[in-house]
N, C-alpha and C positions, 0 to 999 in steps of 0.2 A: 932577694935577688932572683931574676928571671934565671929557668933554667934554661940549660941549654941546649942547641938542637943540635942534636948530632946526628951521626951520618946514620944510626942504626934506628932513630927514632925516624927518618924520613923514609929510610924500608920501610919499616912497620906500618907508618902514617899509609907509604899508598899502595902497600900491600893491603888492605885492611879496606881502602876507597876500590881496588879494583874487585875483590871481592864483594862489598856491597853493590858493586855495577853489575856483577856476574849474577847474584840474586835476582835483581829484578830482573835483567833479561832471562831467567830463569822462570820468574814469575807471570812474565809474559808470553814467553810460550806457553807456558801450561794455560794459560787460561784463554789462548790462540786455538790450542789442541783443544782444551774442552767443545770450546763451541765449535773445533770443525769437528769432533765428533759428534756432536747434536744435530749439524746438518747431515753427515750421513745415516746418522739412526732415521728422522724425518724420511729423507730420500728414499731409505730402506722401504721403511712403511708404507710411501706412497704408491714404490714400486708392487712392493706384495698385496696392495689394495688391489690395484691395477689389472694384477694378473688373476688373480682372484675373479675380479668381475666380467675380464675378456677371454678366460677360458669357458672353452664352452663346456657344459655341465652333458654328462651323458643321459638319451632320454632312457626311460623307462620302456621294457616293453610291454605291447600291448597284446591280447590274446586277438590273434585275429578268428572270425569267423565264419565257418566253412561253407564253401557256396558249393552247389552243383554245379549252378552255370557262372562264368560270369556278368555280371550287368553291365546291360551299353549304356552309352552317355548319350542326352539326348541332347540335342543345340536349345542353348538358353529358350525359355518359352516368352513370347510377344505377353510385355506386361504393356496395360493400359495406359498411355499420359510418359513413355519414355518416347526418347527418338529414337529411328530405326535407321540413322545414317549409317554407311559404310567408310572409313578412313580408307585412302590408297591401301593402304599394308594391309585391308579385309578385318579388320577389328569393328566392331560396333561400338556408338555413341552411348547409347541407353542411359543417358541423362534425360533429366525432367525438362519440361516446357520452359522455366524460368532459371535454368543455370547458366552462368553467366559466358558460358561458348557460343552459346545461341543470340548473343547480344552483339548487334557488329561495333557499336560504339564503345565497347570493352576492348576490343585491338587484341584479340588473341588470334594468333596466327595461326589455328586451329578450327574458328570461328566458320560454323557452316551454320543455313536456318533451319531450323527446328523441322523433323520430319515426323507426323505423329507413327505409330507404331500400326502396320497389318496386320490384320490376324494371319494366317497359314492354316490353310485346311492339310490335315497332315493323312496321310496311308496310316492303315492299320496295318499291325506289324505281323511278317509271316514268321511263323513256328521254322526251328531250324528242323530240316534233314536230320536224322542220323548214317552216318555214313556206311551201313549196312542195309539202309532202308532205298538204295538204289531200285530205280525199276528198268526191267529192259528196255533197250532202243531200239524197235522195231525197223526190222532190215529188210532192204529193197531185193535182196536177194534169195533165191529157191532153192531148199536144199536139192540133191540131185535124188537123195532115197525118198522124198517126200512128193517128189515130181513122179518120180517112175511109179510109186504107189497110186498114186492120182489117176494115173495116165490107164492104170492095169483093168479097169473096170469098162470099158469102151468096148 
């Protein structure tokens, strides 16, 4: 003989079905969570890569070396086989004879013809003053004890 269903065995029955539905949503989060915890470890690391390699590193210093004087700068010297254009803005070209500026069929908007390079006969450089090493500025004017002494021998 079948038994029978009674009213306490259909609690149980879907007590028992709602609980195995609660598991699995149970087990889907979790394994939801895991992997969104894997993408934020991932994210983590990319970020701390990141920072890592766009912080600037501080430089080392260097001993510098004691001058007496300082040293001037001299304007680039006239190399052989560059151009010696001048751009509106006062920059110089000093590309070679074959770079592709000097090509008008290249279409660079830049595009001027090749100027070969002058020499420049340049000054030889004057020794500075030192500023105790003034000499006097001889004056147009007579002292008055220097005149009368002058004057005393007539």
């Amino acid at each position: 003989m079948a038994r029978r269903n009674t009213k306490a065995d259909r609690l149980l029955n879907n007590s028992a079905m709602r609980l195995e539905a609660a598991r699995l949503r149970e087990q889907t989060a979790q394994s939801e969570l895991n992997i969104a915890r894997a993408v934020v470890k991932n994210a983590q690391e990319a970020h701390d890569e990141l920072v890592r390699e766009l912080t600037p590193q501080p430089r080392n210093k260097t001993e510098k070396a004691t001058a007496s004087a300082p040293a001037q700068k001299d304007p680039p010297a006239v190399v052989p086989g560059t151009c010696s254009y001048k751009y509106p803005n006062g920059n110089g070209c000093f590309a070679t004879a074959d770079n592709a500026i000097h090509d008008k069929s290249m279409g660079y908007a830049g595009y001027h013809p090749f100027e070969p390079a002058k020499p420049v006969a340049r000054a030889p450089r004057k020794s500075k003053q030192k500023p105790g090493d003034t000499l006097p500025v001889p004056s147009s004017e007579i002292e008055p004890e220097t005149a009368i002494a002058a004057g005393a021998g007539d």
